[in-house]
Steps between C-alpha positions, in 0.01 A plus 500: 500500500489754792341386804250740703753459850859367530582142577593426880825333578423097433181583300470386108203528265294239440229605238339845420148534334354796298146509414411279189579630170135512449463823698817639262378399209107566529535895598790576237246321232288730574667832536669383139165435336374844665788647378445412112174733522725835459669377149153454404332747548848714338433316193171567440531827609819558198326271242122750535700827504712640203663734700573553881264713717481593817299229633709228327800683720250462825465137427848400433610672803250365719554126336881550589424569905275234490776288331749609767320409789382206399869451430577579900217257587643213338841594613349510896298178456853324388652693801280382741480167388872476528522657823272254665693225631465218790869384620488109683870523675597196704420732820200749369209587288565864371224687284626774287285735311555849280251649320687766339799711611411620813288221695667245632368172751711236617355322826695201631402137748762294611426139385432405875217682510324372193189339711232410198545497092163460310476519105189681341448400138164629366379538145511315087847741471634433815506114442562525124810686567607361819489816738372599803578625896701394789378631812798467777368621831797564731551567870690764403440929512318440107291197627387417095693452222332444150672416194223589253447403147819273494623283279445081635408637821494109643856431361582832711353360805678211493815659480398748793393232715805291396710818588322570785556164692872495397548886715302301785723226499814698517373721761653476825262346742302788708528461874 
């Protein structure tokens, strides 16, 4: 897997997060079952007519765009979902994000400056399928962090506040 920045000397991964699956699966359901219209209508429009015509041409041409960008859709949902990634190193919190090609977001907090971590889980969904949001706020330039829609968002904190208190420890003492 490629991470968003490059490992400092002395730092090693210790978990990375994507959004649940839900938020993969749910919009690619949809732009499949949207895409199943186009072969519909194309059938009915072969089985009524005995012959092509003009408008039959129309409609398979227009079914075909709408095919094709549905086709991008799906293929920028995956990308994005991919794309989106929260990196716990032993020394940092790093939030990566692409939507598509040419967009790219990576902010960065030292662990030090981790100050507060508070979960949000809200809804039926969100507790059936165990996700919801981490809100770091940091002393640092990007003062909040928030890991949204995650996957066991309190099994996350745990290892961020875990992680967290191990970088404090091994911090030289300020003077």
């Amino acid at each position: 897997m490629r991470l968003p920045v490059q490992l400092q000397p002395g730092e090693s991964v210790v978990l990375t997060v994507r959004r649940h699956w839900f938020f993969l699966v749910a919009p690619l359901t949809l732009t499949l079952l949207a895409m199943t219209v186009p072969p519909l209508v194309l059938l009915t429009v072969v089985v009524r007519t005995e012959g092509p015509r003009a408008v039959d041409v129309f409609v398979v041409v227009v079914s075909l765009i709408y095919l094709v960008a549905l086709g991008i859709r799906a293929y920028f949902v995956w990308y994005a979902w991919v794309h989106d990634i929260w990196v716990i190193t032993n020394q940092r919190l790093v939030d990566g994000q692409k939507r598509h090609w040419f967009h790219e977001e990576v902010s960065t907090a030292d662990l030090m400056h981790v100050q507060d971590v508070a979960l949000d889980r809200s809804g039926v969904l969100a507790t059936f399928l165990k996700f919801g949001d981490l809100r770091v706020q940091t002393a640092a330039e990007v003062q909040e962090f928030i890991l949204r829609k995650i996957p066991r968002p309190q099994d996350v904190l745990a290892i961020l506040d875990r992680t967290r208190d191990a970088a404090r420890r091994e911090a030289p003492p300020s003077t």
